[in-house]
RONU-881215 format. One line per field, with one value per residue: x, y, z of N, C-alpha, C in turn; residue in three letters; residue number from 0. Coordinates in steps of 0.1 Angstrom, whole numbers. Atoms other than C-alpha are relative to their C-alpha. Example, Ala and Ser with C-alpha at 12.3 -4.5 7.8 and 13.67 -1.06 7.14 Angstrom:
nc1 = c(9 / -9)
nc2 = c(-12 / -11)
nc3 = c(0 / 0)
cac1 = c(123 / 137)
cac2 = c(-45 / -11)
cac3 = c(78 / 71)
cc1 = c(9 / -8)
cc2 = c(12 / 11)
cc3 = c(0 / 8)
type = c(ALA / SER)
seq = c(0 / 1)
END
This chain:
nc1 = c(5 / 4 / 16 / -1 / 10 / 5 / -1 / 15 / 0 / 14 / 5 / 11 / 5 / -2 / 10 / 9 / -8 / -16 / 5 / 5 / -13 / -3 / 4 / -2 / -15 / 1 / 6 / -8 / 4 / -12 / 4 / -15 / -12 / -2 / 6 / -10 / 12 / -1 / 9 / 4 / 10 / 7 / -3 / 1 / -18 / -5 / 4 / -2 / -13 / -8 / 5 / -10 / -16 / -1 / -3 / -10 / -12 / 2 / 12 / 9 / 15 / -1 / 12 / 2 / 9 / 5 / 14 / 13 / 10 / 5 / -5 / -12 / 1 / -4 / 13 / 9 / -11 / -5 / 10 / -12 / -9 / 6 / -7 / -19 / -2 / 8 / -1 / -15 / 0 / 2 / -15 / -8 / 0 / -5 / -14 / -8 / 4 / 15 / 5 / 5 / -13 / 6 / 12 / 11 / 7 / 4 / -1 / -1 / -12 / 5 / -1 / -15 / 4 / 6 / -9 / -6 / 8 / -7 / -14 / -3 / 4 / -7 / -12 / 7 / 4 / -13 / -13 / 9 / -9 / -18 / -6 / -3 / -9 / -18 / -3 / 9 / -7 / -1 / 8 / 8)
nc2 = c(5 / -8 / 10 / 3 / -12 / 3 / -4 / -2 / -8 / -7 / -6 / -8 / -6 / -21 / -11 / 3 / 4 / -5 / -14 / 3 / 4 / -15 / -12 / 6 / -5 / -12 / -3 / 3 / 13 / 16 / 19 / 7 / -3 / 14 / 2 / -3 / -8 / 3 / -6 / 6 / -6 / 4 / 17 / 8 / 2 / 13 / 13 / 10 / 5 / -11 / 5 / 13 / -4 / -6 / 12 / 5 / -3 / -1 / -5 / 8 / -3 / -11 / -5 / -9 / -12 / -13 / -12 / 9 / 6 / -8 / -14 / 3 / -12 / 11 / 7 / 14 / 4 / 1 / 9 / 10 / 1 / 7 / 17 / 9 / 4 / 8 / 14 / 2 / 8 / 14 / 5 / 1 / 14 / 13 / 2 / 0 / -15 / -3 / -11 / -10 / -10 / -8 / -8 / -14 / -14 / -11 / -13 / -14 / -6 / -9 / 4 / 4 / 13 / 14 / 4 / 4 / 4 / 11 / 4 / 7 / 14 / 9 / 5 / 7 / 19 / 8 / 2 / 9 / 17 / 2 / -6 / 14 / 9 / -1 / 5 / 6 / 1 / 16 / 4 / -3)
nc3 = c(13 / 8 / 9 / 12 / 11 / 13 / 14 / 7 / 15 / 1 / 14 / -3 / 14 / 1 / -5 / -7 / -12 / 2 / -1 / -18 / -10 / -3 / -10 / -15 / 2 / -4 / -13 / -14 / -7 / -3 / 3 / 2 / 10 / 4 / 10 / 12 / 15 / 13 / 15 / 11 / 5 / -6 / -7 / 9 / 3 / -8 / 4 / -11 / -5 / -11 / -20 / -5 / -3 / -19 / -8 / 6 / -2 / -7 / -3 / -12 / 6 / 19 / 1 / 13 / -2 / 9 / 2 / 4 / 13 / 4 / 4 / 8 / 11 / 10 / 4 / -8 / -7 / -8 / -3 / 2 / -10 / -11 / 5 / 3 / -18 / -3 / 6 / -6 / -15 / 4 / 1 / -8 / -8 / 3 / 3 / -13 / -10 / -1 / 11 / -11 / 2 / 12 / -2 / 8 / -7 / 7 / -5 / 9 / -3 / -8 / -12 / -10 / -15 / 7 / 7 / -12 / -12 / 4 / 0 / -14 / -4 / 15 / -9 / -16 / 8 / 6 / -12 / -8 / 5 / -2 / 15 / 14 / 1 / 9 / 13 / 14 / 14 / 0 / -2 / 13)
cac1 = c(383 / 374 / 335 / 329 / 320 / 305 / 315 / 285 / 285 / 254 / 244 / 224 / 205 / 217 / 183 / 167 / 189 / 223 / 201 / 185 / 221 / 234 / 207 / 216 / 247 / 240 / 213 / 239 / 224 / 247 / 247 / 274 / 310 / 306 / 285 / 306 / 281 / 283 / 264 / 247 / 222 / 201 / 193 / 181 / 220 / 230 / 237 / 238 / 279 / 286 / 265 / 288 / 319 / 310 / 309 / 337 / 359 / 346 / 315 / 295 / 264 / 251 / 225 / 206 / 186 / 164 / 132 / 101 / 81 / 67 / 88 / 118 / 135 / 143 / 109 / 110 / 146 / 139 / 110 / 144 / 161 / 135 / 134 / 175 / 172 / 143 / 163 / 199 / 181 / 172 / 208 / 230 / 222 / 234 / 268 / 268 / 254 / 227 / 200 / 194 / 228 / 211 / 187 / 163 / 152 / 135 / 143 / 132 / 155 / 135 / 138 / 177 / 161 / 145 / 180 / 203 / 175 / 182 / 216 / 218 / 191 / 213 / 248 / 228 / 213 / 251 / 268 / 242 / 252 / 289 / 314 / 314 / 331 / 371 / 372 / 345 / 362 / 373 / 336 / 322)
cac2 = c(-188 / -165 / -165 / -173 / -141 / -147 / -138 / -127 / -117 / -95 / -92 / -63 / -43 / -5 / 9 / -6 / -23 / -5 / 28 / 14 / 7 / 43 / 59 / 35 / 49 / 84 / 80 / 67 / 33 / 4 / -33 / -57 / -50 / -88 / -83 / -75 / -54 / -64 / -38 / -54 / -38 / -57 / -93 / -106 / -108 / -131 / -159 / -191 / -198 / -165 / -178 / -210 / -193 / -174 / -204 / -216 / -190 / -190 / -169 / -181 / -166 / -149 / -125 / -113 / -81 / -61 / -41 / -56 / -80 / -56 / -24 / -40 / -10 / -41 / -54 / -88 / -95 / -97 / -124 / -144 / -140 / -153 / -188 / -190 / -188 / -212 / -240 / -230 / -241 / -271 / -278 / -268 / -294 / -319 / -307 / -304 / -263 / -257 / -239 / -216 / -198 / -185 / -156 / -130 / -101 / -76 / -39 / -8 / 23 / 40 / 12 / 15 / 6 / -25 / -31 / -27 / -50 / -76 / -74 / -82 / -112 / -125 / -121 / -134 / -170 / -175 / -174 / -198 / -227 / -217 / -217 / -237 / -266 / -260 / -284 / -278 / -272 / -312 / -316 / -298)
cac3 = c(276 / 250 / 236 / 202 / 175 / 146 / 111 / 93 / 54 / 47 / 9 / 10 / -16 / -27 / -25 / 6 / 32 / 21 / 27 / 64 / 73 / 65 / 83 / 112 / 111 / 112 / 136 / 161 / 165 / 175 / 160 / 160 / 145 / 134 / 102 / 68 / 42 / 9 / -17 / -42 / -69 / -60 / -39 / -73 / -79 / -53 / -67 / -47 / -53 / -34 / -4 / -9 / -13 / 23 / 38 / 21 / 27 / 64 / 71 / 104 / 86 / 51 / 52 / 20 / 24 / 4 / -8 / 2 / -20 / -42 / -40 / -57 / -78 / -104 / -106 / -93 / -79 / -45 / -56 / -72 / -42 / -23 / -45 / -46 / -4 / -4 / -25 / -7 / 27 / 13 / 0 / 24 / 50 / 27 / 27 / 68 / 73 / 90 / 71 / 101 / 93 / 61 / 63 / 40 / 51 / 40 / 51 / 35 / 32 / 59 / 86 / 104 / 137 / 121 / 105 / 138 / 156 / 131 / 130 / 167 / 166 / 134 / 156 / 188 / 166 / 148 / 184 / 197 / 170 / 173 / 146 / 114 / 107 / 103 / 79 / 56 / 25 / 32 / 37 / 1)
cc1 = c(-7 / -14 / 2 / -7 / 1 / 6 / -9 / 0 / -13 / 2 / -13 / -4 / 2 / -8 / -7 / 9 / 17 / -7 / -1 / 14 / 11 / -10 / 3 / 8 / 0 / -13 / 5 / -3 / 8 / -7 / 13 / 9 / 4 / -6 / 13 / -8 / 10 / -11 / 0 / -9 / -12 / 0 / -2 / 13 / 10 / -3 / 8 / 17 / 7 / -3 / 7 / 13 / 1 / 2 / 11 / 8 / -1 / -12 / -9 / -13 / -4 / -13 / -3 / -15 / -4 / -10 / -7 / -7 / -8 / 4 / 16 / 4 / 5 / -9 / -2 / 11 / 2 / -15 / 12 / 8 / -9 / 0 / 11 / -4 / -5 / 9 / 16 / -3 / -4 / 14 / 9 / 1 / 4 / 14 / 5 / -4 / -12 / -8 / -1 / 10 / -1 / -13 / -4 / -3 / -4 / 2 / -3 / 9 / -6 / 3 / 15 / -2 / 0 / 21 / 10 / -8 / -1 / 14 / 8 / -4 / 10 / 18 / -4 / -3 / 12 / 5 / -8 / 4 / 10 / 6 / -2 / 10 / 17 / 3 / -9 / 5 / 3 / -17 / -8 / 14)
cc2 = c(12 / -4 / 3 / 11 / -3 / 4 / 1 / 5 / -3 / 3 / 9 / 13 / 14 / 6 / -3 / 2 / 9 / 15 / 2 / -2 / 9 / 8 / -8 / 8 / 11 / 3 / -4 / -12 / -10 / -14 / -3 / 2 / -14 / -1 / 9 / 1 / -3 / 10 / -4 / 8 / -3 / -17 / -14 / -8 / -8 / -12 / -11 / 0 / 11 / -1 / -11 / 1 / 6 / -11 / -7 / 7 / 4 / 5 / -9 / -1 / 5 / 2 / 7 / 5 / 5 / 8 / -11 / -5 / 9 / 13 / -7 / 11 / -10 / -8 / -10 / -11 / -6 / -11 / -18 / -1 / -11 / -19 / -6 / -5 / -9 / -16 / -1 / -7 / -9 / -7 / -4 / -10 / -12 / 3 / 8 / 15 / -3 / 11 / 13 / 15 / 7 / 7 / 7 / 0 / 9 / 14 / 10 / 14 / 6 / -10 / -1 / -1 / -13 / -4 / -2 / -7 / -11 / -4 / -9 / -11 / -11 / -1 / -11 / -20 / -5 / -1 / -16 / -16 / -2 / 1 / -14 / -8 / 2 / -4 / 0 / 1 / -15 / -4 / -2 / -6)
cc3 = c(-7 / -8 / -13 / -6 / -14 / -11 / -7 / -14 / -2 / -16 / 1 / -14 / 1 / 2 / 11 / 14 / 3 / 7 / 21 / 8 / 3 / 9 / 11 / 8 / 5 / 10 / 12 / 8 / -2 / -3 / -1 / -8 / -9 / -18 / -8 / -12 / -9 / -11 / -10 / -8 / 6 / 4 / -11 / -3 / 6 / -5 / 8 / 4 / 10 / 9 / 0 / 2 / 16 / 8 / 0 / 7 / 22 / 12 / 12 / -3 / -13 / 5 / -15 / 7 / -7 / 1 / 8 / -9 / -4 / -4 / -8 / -17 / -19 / -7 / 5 / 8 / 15 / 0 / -4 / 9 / 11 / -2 / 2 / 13 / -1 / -2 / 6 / 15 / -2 / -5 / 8 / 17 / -8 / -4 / 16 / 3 / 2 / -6 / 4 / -2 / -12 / 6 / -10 / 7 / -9 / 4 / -8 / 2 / 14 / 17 / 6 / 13 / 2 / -5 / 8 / 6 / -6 / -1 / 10 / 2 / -8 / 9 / 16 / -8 / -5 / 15 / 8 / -8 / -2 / -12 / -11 / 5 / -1 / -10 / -7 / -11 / -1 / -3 / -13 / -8)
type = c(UNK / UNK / UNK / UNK / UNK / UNK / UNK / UNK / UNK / UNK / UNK / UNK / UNK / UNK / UNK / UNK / UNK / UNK / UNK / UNK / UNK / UNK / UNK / UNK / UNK / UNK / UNK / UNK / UNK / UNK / UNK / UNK / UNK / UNK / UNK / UNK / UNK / UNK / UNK / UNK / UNK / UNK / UNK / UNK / UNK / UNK / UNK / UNK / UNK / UNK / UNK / UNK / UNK / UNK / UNK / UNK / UNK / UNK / UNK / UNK / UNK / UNK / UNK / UNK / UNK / UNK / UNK / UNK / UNK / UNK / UNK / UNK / UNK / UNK / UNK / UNK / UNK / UNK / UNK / UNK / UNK / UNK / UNK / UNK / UNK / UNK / UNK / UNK / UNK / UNK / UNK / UNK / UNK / UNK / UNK / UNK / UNK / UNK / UNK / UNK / UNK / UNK / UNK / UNK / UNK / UNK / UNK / UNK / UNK / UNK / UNK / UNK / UNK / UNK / UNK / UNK / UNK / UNK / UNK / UNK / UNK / UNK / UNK / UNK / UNK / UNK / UNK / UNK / UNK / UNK / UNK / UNK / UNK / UNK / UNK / UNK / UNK / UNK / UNK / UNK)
seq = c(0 / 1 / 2 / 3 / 4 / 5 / 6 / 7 / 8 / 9 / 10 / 11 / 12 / 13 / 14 / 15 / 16 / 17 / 18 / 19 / 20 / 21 / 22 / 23 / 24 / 25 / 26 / 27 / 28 / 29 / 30 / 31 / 32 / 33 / 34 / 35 / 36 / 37 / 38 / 39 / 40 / 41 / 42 / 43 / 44 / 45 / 46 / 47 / 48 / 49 / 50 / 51 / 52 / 53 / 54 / 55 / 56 / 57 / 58 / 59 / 60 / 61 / 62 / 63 / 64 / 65 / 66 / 67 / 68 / 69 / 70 / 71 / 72 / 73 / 74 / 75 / 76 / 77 / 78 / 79 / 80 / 81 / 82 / 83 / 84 / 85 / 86 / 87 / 88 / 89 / 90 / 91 / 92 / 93 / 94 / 95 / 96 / 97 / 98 / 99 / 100 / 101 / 102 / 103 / 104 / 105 / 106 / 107 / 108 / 109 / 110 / 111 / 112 / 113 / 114 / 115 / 116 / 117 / 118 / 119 / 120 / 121 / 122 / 123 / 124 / 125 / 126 / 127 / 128 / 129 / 130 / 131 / 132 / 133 / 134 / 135 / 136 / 137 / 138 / 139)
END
């Protein structure tokens, strides 16, 4: 029997998390081949239907990543990101996801430790509730 790997779409911000996940990179630190970066300007810019189309089109998880509250190179993007998340985990239970499979984060460019060390708890928590629905598209 073969175990279950996640599919993860990460929206992640060009100056913060996109940065922490190059220096990962080049510092030779390992995280799961499971996540699928998405560069965004920034997490302001995520807007909900792209966290429903992941799901849609399959996604086990969606992460959005950015500045920290307060360093946002956009001014206040990653305080609208914080809202969208807030009201998508309140939704998406009523069309059958658990909210759990949505995450923010925050990373700055400086942390790629911090950023492989989430990647793994974020493949580790999707394997643990298994795969989506097959049929959700029937579902939404």
């Amino acid at each position: 029997m073969t175990s279950f790997e996640p599919t993860i779409i990460a929206f992640v911000c060009n100056w913060c998390t996109y940065t922490a996940a190059d220096l990962a990179g080049t510092s030779r630190l390992t995280y799961p081949k499971n996540i699928r970066l998405i560069r965004v300007m920034c997490t302001g810019m995520v807007d909900p239907q792209y966290v429903i189309k992941a799901f849609l089109e399959g996604a086990d998880g969606v992460l959005i990543s950015g500045c920290h509250p307060g360093d946002c190179h956009y001014i206040n993007g990653n305080f609208k990101a914080r809202r969208r998340v807030k009201l998508l985990k309140e939704i998406l239970p009523r069309f059958g996801i658990d909210a759990r499979r949505l995450r923010l984060t925050w990373i700055g460019a400086s942390d790629g430790i911090q950023f492989a060390g989430i990647m793994g708890e974020l493949v580790a928590q999707t394997r643990e509730l298994g795969p989506m629905l097959p049929d959700l598209r029937m579902v939404i």
